[in-house]
C-alpha positions as CSV (number, residue, x, y, z in Angstrom):
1,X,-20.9,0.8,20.6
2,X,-21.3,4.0,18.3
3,X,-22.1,2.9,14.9
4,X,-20.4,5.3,12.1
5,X,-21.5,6.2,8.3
6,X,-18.9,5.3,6.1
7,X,-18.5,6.3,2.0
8,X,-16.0,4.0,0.1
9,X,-15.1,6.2,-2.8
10,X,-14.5,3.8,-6.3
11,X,-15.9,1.5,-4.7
12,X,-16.5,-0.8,-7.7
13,X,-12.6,-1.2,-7.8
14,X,-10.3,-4.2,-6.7
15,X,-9.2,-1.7,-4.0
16,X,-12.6,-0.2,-3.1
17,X,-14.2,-4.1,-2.9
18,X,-11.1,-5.1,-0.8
19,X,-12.0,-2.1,1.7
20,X,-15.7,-2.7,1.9
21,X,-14.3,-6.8,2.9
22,X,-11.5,-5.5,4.9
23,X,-14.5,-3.2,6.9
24,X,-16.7,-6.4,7.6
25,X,-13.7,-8.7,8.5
26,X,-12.3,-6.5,11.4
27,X,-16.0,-5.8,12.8
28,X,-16.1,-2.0,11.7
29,X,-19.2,-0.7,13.8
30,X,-20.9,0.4,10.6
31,X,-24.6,1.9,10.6
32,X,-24.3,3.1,7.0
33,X,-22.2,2.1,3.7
34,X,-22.4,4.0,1.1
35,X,-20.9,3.5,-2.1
36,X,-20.0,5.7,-4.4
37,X,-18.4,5.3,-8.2
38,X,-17.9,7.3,-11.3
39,X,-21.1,8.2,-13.3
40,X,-21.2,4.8,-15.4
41,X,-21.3,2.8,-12.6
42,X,-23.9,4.8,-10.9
43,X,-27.3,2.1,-10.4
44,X,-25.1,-0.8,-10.1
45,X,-26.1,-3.7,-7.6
46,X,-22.8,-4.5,-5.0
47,X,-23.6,-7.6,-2.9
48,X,-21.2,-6.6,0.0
49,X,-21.1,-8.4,3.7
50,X,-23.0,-5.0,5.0
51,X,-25.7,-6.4,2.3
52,X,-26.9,-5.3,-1.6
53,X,-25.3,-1.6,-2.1
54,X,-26.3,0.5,-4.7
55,X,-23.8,2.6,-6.3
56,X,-24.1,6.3,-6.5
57,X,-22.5,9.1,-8.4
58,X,-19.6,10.6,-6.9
59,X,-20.2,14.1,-6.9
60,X,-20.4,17.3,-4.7
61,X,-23.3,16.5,-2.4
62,X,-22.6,12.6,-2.3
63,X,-21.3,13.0,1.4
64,X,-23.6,14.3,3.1
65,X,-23.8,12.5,6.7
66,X,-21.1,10.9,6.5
67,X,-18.6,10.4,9.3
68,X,-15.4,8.7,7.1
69,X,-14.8,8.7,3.3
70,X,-12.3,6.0,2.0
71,X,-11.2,7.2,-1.3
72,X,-9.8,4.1,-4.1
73,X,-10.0,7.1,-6.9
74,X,-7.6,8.4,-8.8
75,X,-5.8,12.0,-7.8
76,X,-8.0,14.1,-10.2
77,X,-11.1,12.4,-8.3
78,X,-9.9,12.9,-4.6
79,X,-8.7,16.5,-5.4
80,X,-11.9,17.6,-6.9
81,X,-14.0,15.4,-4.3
82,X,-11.8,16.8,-1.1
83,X,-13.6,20.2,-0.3
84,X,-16.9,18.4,-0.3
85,X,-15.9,15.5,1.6
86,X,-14.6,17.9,4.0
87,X,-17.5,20.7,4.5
88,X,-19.8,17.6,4.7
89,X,-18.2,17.1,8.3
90,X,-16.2,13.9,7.0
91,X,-12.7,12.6,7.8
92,X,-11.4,11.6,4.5
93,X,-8.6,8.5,4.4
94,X,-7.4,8.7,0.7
95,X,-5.2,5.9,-0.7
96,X,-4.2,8.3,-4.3
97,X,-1.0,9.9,-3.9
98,X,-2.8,13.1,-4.3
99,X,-2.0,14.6,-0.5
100,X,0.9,12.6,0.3
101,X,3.4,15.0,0.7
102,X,1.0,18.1,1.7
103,X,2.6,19.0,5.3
104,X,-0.9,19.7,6.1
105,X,-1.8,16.5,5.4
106,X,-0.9,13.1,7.9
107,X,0.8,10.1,6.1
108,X,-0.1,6.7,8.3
109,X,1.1,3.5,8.7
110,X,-1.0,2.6,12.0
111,X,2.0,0.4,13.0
112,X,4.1,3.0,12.5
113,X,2.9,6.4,13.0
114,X,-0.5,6.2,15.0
115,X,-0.5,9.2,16.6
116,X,-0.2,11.3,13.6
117,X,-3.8,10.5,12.5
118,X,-5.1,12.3,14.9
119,X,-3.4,15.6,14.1
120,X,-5.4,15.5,10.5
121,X,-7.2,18.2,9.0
122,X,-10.3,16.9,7.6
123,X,-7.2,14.5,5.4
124,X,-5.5,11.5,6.0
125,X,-3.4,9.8,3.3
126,X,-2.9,5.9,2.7
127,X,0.7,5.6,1.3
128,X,2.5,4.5,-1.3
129,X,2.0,0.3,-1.6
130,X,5.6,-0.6,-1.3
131,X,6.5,2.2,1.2
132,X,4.0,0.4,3.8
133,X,5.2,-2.9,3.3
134,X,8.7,-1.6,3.2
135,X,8.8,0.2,6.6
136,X,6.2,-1.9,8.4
137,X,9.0,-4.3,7.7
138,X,12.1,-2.1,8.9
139,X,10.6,0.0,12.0
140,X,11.8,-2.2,14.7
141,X,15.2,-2.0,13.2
142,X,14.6,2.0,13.7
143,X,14.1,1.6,17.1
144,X,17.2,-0.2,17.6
145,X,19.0,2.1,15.8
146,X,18.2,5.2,13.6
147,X,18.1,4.5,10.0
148,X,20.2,6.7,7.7
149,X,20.2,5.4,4.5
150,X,18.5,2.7,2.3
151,X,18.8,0.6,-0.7
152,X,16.3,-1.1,-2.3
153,X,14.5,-3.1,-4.8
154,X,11.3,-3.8,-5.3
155,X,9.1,-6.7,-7.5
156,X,5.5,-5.4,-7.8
157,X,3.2,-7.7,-9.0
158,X,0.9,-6.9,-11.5
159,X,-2.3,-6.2,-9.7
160,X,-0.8,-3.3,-8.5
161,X,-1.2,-1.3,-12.2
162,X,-5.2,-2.0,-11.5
163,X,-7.5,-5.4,-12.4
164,X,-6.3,-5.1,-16.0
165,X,-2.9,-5.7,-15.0
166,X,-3.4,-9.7,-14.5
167,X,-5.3,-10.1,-17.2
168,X,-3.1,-8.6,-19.7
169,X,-0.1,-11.1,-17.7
170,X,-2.2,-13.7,-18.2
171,X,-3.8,-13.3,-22.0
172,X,-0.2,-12.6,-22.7
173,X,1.5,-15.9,-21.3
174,X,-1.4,-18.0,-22.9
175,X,-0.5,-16.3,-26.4
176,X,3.2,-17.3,-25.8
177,X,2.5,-21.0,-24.8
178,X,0.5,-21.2,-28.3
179,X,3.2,-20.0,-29.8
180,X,1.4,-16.6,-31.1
181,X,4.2,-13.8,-31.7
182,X,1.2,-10.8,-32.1
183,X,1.5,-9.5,-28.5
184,X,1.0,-5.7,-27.9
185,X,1.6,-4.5,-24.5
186,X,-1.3,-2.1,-22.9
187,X,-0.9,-2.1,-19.4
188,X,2.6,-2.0,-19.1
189,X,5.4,-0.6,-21.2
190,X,6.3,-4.0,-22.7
191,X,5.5,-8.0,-22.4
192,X,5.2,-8.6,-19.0
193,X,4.2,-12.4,-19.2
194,X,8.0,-13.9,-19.1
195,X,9.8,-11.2,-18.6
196,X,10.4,-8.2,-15.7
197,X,10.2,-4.1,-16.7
198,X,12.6,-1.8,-14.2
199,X,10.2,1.0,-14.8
200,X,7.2,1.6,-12.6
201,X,6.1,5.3,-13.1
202,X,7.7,8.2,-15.4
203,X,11.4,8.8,-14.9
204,X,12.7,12.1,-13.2
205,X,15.6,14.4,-14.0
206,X,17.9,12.3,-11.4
207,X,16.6,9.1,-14.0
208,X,14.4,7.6,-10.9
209,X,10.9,6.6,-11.4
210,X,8.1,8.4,-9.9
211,X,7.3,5.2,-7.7
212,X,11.2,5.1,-7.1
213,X,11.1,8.2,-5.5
214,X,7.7,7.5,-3.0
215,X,10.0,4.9,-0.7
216,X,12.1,8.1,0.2
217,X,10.0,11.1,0.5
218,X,7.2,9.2,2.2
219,X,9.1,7.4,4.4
220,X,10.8,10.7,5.6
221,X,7.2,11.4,6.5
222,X,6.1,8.6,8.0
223,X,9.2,8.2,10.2
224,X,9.8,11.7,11.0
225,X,13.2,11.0,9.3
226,X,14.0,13.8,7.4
227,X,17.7,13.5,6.2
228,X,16.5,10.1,5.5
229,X,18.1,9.1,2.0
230,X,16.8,6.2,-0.1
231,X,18.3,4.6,-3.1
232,X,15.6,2.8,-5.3
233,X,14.7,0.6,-8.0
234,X,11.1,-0.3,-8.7
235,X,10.7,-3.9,-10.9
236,X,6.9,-4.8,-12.6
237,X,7.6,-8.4,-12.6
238,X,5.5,-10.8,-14.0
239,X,3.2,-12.3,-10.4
240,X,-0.6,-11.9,-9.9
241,X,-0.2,-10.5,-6.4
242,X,1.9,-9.3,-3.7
243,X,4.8,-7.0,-3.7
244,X,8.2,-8.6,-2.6
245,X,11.1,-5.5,-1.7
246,X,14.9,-6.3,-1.3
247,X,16.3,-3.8,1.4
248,X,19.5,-3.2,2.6
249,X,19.2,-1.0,5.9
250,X,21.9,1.2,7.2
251,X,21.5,2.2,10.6
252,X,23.6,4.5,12.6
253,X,24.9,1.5,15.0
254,X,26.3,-1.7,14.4
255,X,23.3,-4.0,15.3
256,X,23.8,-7.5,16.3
257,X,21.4,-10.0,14.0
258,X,20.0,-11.8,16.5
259,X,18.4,-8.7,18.2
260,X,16.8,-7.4,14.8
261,X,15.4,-10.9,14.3
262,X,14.0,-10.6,17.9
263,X,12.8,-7.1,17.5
264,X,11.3,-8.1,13.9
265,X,9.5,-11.1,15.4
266,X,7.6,-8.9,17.9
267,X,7.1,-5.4,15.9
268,X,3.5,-4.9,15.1
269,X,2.0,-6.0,11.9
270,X,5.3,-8.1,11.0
271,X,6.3,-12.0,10.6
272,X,9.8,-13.2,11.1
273,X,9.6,-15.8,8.2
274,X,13.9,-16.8,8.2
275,X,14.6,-20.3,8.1
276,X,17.1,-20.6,5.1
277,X,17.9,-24.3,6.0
278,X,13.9,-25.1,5.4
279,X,13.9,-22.6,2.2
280,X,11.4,-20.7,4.3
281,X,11.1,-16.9,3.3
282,X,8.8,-14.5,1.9
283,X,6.9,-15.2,-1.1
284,X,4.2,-13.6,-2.8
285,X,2.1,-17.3,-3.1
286,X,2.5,-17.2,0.8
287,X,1.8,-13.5,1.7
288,X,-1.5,-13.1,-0.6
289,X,-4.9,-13.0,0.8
290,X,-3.9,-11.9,4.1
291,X,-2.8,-8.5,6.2
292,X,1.0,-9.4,7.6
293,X,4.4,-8.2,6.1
294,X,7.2,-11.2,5.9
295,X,10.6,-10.7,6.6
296,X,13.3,-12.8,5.8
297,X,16.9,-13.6,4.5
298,X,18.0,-11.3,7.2
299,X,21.9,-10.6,7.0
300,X,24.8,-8.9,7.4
301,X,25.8,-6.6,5.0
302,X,28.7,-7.4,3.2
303,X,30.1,-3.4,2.1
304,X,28.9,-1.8,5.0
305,X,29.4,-3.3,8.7
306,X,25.9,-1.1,9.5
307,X,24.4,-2.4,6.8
308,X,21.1,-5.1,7.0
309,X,20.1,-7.1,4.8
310,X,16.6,-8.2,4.4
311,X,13.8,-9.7,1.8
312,X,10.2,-8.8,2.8
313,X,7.0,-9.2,1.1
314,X,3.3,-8.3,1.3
315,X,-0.3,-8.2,-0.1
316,X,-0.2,-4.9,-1.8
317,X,-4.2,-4.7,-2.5
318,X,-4.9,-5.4,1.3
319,X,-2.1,-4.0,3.8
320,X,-0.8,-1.6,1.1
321,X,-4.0,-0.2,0.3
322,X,-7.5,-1.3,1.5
323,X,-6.3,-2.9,5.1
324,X,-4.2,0.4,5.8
325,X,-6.9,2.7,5.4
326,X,-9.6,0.8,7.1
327,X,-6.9,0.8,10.3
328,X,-6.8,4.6,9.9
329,X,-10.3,4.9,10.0
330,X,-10.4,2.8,13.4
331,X,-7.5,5.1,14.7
332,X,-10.2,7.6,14.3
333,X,-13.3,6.0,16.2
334,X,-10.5,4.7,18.9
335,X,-10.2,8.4,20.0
């Protein structure tokens, strides 16, 4: 088997150390891992499962030789790093929002949209968290019946605002068990320990949220669904890990439950987890650690007759970000 070069870009980040796993635990052929960091982390000793890695600089000629780049930077990093990435003969799969929405640019979710990987330009984009779990969730209802609308509601744990997210949930809640009163929010707008913020991202002119907004346009993309309207709110509530999203699909048909459980319980990447009589549904305790979206608490909707109803939840570092790139990058070798 061809052995490839790979770059993981941040790799010294929760998301960058989850793709370096995520690349050992599904076998990637890998002859070369390079990681690469911002300038203080440059030196540092990784012990990864490919063996000790140590860091270098990202900068211009840090890609030379290498087949695929997986970039865990932020938007300034993976715009300035793109060119280089890309006249060093590289394929770069980069999880920033950054090229998203660039029609020159593919937005995959492997389950979803394979084929459109292949179509890339030197750029592939990872999207949004929530958006994967979301439509990895609802795609076999789409190929029962063309989606028109949804609304939704996500809870986003707090791993999802970076590794300081946790920690500030958790220094927070001891502080309120002692009964200390001096908490100042860093991460996140306010206390997050006991509590739940409806704002994930800057609001708009239309008062959505940035990350409101993602569930819509990138799902357009992803589904080649392009009068596809989404109505979202985005909730930072107070878990370690794993987002959970409240949907209510509206397809063009009336579809009968039974055949979107069926279609759920066989549509790639999914788990039909709906057994209200034995309080089994999705949960973010169940869904962490591994790579398959739960779907539950499937229903009728009660305002429209085309209307489903649905709870789903996923591990937002691994299939919303690291697991989702590395299945991009083996769309690549596939071909």
């Amino acid at each position: 088997m061809k052995k490839y070069k790979v770059g993981v870009m941040g790799a010294t980040g929760a998301v960058g150390r989850q793709m370096i796993d995520v690349l050992a635990e599904r076998n990637f052929p890998i002859e070369e891992l390079r990681c690469l960091a911002s300038e203080r982390s440059e030196g540092k000793k990784l012990d990864t499962p490919f063996g000790e890695c140590v860091v270098q600089k990202t900068c211009e000629t840090a890609f030379e030789g290498l087949d695929i780049v997986l970039g865990a930077s932020e938007n300034s990093v993976a715009e300035a790093m793109a060119p280089y990435i890309k006249a060093a003969g590289a394929v770069f799969v980069d999880n920033s929002s950054a090229f998203r929405l660039n029609p020159e640019v593919p937005l995959v979710v492997p389950e979803i949209n394979p084929e459109d990987a292949l179509a890339h330009k030197g750029i592939i984009s990872n999207p949004n968290c929530s958006t994967i779990i979301t439509l990895v969730a609802i795609n076999a209802i789409n190929k029962l019946s063309e989606i028109k609308g949804i609304y939704a509601s996500t809870y986003q744990a707090t791993s999802g605002a970076g590794a300081a997210g946790p920690v500030e949930m958790f220094e927070q809640s001891a502080k309120v068990l002692a009964g200390e009163s001096d908490i100042e929010p860093k991460v996140f707008q306010h206390q997050i320990a006991y509590n739940v913020i409806p704002q994930i991202g800057g609001f708009g002119e239309n008062g959505y949220s940035s990350e409101e907004m993602k569930l819509q346009n990138e799902g357009r993309k992803i589904m080649h669904l392009p009068e596809l309207k989404v109505s979202c709110t985005c909730v930072r509530v107070p878990v370690e890990r794993s987002h959970a999203i409240s949907a209510c699909v509206i397809t063009e048909d009336k579809l009968d439950l039974d055949e979107v459980r069926a279609a759920i319980a066989e549509s790639a990447g999914c788990k039909l987890y709906d057994n209200g009589d034995a309080h089994e549904y999705p949960m973010p305790i169940v869904t962490s650690g591994q790579d398959i979206v739960y779907v539950g608490r499937i229903r009728r909707d009660l305002i429209n007759d085309n209307g489903i109803n649905l709870w789903c939840c996923g591990d937002q570092v691994r299939k919303g970000a690291a697991t989702n790139a590395v299945q991009i990058a083996e769309l690549l070798i596939e071909k």
